[in-house]
BAFI-3210 file (N, C-alpha, C; in Angstrom, 3 decimals, decimal comma, padded with zeros to 6 digits):
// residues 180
n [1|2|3|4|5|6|7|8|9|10|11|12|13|14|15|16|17|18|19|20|21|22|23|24|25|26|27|28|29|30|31|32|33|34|35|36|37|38|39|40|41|42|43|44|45|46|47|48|49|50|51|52|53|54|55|56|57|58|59|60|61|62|63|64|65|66|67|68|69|70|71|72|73|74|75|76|77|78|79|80|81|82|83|84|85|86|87|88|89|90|91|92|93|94|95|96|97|98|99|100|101|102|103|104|105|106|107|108|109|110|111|112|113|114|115|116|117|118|119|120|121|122|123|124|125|126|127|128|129|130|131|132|133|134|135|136|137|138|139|140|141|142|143|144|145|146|147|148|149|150|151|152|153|154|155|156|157|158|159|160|161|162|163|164|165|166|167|168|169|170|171|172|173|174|175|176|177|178|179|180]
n.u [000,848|000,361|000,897|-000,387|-002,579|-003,908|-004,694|-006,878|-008,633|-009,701|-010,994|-012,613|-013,962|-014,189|-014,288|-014,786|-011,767|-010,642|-008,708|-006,462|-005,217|-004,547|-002,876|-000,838|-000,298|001,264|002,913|004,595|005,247|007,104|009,176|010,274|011,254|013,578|015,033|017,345|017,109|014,361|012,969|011,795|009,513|008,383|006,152|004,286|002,922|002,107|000,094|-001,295|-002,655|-003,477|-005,418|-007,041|-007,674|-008,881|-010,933|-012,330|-013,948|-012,275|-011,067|-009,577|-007,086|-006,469|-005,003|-003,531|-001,564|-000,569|001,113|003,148|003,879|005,679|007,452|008,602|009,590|010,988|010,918|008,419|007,016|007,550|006,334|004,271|002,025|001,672|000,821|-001,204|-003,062|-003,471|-004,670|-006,770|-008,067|-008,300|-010,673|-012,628|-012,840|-013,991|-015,841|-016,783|-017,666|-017,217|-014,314|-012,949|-013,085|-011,557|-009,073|-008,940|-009,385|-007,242|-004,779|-005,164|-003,751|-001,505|-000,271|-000,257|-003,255|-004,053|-006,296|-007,197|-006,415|-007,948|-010,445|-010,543|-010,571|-013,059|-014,902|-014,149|-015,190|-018,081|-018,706|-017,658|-018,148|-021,228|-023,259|-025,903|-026,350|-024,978|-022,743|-022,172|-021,698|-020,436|-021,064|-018,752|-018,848|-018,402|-015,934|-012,876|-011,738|-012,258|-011,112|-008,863|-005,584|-002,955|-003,652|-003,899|-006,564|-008,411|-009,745|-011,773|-013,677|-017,143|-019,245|-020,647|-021,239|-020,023|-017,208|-017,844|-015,908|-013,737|-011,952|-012,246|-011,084|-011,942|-011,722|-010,916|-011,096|-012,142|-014,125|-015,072|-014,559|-016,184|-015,009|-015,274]
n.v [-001,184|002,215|005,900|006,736|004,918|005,532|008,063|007,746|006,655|008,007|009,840|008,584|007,877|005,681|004,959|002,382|001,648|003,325|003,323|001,293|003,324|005,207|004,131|003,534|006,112|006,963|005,110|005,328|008,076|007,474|006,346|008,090|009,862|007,789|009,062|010,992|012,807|013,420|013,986|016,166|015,917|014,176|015,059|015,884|013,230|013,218|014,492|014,024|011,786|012,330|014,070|012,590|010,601|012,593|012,416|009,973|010,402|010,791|011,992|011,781|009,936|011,455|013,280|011,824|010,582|012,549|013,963|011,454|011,859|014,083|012,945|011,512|012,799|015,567|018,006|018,480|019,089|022,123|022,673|024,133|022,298|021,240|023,282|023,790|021,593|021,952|024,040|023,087|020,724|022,280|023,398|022,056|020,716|022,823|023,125|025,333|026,511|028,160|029,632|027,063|027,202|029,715|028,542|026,948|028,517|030,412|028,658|027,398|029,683|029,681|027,013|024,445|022,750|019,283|017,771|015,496|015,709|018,445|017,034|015,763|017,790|018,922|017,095|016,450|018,841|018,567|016,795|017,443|020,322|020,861|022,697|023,331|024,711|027,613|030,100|032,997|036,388|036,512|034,415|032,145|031,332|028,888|027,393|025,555|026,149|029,088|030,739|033,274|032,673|033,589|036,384|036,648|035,575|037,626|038,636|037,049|036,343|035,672|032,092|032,081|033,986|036,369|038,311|040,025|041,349|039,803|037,551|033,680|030,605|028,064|025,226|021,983|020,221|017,776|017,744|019,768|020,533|022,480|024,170|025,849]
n.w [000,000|-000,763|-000,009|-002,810|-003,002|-000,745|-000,578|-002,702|-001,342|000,486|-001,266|-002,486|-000,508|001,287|003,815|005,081|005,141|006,502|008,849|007,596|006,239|007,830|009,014|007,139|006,265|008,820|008,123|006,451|006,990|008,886|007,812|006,111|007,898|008,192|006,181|005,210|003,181|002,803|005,001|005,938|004,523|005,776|007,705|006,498|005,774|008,526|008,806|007,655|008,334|010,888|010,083|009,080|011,537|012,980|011,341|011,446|013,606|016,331|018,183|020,692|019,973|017,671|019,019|020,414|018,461|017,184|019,634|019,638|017,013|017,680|019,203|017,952|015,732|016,322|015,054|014,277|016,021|015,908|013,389|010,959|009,958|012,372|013,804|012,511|012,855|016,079|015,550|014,521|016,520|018,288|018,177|017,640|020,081|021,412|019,872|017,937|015,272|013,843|014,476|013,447|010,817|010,511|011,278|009,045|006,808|006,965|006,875|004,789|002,936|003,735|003,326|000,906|000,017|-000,961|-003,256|-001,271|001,480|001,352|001,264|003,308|005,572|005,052|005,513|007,966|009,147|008,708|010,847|013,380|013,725|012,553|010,227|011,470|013,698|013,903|015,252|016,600|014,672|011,324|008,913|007,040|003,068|000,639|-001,654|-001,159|-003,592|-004,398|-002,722|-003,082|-003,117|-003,919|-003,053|-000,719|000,218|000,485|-002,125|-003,544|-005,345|-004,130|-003,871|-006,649|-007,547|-010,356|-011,845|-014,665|-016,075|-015,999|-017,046|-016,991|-017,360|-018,435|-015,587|-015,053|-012,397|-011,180|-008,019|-006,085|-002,640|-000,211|002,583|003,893]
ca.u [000,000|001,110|000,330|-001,843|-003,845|-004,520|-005,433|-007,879|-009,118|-010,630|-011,490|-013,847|-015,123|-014,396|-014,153|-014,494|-010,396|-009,563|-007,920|-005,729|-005,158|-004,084|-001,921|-000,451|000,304|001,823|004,305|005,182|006,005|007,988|010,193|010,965|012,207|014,834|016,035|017,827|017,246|012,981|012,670|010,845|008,084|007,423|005,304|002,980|002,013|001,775|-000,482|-002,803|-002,560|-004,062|-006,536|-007,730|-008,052|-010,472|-012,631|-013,297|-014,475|-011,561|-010,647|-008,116|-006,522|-005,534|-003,992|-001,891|-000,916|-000,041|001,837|003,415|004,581|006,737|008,362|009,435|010,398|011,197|010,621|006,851|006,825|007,262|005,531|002,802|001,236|001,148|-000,184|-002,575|-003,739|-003,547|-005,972|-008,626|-008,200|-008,879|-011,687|-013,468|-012,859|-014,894|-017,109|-015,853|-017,177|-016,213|-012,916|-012,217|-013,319|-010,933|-007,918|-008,647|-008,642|-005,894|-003,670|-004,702|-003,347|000,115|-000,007|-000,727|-003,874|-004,099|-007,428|-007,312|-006,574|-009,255|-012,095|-010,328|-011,098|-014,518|-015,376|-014,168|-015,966|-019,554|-018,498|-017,442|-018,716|-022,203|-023,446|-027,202|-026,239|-024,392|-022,178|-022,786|-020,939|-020,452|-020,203|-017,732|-018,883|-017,754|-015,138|-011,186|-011,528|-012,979|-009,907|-007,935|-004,519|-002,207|-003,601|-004,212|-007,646|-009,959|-010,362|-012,247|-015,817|-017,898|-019,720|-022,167|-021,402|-018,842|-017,431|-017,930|-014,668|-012,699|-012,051|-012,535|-010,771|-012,647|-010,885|-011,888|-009,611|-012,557|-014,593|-014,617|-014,942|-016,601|-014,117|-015,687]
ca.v [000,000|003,252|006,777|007,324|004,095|006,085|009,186|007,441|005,471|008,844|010,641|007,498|007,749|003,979|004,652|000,850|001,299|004,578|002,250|000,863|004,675|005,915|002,900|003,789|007,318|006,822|003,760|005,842|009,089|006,853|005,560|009,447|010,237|007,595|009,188|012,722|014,102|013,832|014,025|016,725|015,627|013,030|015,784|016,168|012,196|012,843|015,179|013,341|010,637|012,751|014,198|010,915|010,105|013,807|012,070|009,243|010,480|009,862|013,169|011,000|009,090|012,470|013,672|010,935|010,741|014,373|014,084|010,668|012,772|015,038|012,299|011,191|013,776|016,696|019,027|018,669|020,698|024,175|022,815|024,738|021,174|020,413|024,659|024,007|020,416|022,361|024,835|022,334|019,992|023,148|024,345|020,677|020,277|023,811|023,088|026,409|026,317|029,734|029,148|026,194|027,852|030,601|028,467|026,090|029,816|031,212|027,678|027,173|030,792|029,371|025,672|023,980|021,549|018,358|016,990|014,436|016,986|019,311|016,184|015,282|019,146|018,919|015,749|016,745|020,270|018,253|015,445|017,816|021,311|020,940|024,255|023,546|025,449|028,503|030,349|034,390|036,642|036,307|032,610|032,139|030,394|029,337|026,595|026,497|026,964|030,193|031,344|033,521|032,471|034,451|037,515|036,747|035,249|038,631|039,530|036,250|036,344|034,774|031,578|031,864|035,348|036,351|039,420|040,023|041,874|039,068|036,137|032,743|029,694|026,126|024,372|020,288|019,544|017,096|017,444|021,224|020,789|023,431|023,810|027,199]
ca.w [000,000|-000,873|-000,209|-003,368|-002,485|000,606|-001,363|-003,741|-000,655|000,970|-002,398|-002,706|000,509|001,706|005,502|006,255|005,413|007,295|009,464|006,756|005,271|008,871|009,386|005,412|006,608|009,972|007,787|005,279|007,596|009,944|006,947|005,284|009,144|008,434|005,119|005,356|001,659|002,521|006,412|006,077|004,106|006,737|008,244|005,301|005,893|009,673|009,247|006,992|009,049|012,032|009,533|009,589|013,048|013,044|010,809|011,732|014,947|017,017|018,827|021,394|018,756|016,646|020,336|021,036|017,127|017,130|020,866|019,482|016,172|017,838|020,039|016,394|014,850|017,129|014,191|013,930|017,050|015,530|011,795|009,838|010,399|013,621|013,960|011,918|013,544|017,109|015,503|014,334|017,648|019,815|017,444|017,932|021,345|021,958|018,865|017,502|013,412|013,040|014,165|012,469|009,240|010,762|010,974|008,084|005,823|007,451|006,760|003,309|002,400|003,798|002,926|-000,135|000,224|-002,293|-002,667|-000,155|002,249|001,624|001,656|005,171|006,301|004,815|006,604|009,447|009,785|008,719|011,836|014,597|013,587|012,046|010,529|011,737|015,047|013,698|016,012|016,352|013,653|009,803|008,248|005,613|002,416|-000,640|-001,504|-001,418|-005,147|-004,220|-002,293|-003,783|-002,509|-004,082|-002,662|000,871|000,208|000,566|-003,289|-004,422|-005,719|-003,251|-004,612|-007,197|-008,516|-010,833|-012,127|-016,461|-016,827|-015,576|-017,726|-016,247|-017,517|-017,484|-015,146|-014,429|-011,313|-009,990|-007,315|-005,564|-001,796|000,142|003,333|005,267]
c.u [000,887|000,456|-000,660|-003,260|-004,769|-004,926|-006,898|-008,974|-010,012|-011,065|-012,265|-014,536|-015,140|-013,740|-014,543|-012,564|-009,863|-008,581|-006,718|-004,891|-004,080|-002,770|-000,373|000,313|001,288|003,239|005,220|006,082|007,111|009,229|010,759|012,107|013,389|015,922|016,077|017,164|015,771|012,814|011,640|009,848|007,131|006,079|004,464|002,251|001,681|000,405|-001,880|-003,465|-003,492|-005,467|-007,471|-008,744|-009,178|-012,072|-013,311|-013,668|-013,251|-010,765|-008,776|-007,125|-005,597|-004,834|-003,141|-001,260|000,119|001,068|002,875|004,458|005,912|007,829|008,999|010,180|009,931|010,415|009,341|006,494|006,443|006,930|004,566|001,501|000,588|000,383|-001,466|-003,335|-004,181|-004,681|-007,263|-009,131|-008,989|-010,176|-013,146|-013,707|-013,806|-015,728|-017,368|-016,317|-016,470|-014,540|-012,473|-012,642|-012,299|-009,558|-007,959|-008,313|-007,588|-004,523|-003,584|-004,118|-001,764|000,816|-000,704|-001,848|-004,218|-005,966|-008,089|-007,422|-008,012|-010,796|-012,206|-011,105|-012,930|-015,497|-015,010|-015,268|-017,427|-019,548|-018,350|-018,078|-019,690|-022,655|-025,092|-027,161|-025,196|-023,955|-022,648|-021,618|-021,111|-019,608|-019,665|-017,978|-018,235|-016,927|-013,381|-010,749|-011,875|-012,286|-008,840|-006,250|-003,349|-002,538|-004,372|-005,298|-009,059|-009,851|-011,215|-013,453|-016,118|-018,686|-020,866|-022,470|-020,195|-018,205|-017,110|-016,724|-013,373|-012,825|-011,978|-012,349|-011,171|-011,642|-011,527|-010,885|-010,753|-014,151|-014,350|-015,603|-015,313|-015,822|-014,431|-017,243]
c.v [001,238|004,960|007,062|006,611|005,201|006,955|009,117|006,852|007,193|009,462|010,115|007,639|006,653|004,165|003,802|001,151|002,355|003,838|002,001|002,211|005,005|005,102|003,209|005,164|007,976|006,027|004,646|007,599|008,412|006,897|007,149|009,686|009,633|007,895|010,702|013,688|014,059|013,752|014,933|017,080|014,179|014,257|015,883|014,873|012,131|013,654|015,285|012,477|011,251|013,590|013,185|010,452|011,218|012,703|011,451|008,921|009,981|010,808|012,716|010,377|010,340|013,003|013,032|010,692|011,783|014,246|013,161|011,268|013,707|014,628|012,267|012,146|015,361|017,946|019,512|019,718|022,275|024,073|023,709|023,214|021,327|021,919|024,127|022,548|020,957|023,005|024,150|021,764|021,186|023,638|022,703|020,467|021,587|023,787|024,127|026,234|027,275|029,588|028,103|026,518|028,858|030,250|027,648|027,718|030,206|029,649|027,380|028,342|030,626|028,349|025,367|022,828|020,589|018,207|016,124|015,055|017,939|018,178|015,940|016,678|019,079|017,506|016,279|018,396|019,711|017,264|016,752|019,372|021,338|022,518|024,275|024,143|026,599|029,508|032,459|035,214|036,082|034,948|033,088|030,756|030,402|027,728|026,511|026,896|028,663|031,208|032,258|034,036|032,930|035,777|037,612|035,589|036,325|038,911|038,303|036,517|035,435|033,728|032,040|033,421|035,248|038,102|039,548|040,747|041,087|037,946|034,949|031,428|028,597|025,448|022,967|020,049|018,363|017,851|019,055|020,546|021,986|023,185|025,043|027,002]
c.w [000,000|-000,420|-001,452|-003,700|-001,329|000,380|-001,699|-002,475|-000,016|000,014|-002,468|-001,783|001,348|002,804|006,187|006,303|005,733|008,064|008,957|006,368|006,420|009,202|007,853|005,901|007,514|009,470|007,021|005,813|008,428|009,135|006,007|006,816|008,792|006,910|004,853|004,504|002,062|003,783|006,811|005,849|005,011|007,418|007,591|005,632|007,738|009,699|008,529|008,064|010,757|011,534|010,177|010,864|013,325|012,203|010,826|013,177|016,035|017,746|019,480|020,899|017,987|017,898|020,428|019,842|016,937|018,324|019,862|018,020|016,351|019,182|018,599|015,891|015,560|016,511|013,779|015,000|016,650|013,644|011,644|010,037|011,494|014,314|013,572|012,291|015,137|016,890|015,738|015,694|018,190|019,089|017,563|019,315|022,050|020,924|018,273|015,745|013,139|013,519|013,716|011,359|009,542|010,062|009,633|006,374|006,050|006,955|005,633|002,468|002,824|003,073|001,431|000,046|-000,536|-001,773|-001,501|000,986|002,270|001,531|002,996|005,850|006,259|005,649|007,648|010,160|009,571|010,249|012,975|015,027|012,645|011,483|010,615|013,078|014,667|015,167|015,894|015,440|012,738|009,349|007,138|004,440|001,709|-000,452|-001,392|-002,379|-005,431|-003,784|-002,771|-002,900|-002,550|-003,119|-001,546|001,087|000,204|-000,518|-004,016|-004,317|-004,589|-004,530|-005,675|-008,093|-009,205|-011,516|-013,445|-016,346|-016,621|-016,178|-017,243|-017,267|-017,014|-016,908|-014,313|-013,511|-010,517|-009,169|-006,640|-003,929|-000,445|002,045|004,273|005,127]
res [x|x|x|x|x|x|x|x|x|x|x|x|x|x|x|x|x|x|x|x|x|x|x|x|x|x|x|x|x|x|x|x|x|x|x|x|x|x|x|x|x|x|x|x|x|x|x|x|x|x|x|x|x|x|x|x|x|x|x|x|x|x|x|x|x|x|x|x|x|x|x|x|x|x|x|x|x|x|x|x|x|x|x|x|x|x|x|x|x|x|x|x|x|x|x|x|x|x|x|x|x|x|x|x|x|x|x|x|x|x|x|x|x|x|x|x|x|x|x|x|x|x|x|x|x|x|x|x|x|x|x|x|x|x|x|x|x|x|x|x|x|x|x|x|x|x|x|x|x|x|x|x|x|x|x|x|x|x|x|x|x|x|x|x|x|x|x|x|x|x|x|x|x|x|x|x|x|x|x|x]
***
């Protein structure tokens, strides 16, 4: 099994084998730690790998993953990851949508998110932050395609409008998941 088994395996949806996926992500970060020239892309699979554990309901599981991470590899400590896993945890654990729509905007304007990634976010904000109980202040819609990432994120059209003097290239990347 490889990382883009484990990709295809949540793009599909087949959370009988999160299990398998999380287990895939955890093998495959372990094994970059022990090779210099990519050590520091082990953090990218730790931090799927604790996705994971968010989504499929498993709060304690992405804690001791995350703790267990930075016995390993010291360096996850002061990541963009393991920030932006601290965010969501604490944004679940107070049931927080607006801040986890906070930090999940604020991290994809730093980080790069693949697909797989942004279905994990989106699963996880329908599982732990529902938006049939809205929080007080202004929700943030739209999708991460919506983002405009170059320039902070505040100049993108909101969904569903567009603006005629701006040309707009078809682009098929898939599947657009809605992540605020």
């Amino acid at each position: 099994m490889n990382s883009k088994w484990a990709d295809l395996t949540i793009l599909i949806e087949d959370n009988s084998q999160i299990a398998k996926v999380i287990k895939t992500y955890d093998k495959i970060g372990k094994k970059y730690l022990q090779q210099s020239l990519i050590k520091s892309s082990a953090r990218d699979f730790f931090f799927k790998a604790s996705l994971c554990y968010l989504m499929n309901d498993d709060l304690q599981g992405a804690k001791n993953a995350i703790e267990n991470y930075t016995f390993e590899d010291p360096s996850f400590d002061n990541s963009r990851q393991y920030e932006f896993l601290k965010g969501i945890v604490e944004s679940i654990e107070t049931q927080d949508s607006e801040r986890l729509t906070k930090v999940v905007r604020d991290n994809a304007r730093i980080m790069s998110l693949d697909k797989a990634n942004s279905k994990l976010l989106v699963e996880i904000k329908k599982l732990h932050c529902p938006d049939s109980a809205p929080g007080p202040g202004p929700t943030i819609s739209g999708s991460i395609d919506d983002l405009d990432l170059v320039n902070g994120g505040d100049t993108a059209e909101p969904s569903g409008q567009s603006n005629p003097t701006k040309q707009q290239e078809p682009v098929d990347d898939g599947p657009a998941y809605d992540l605020c």
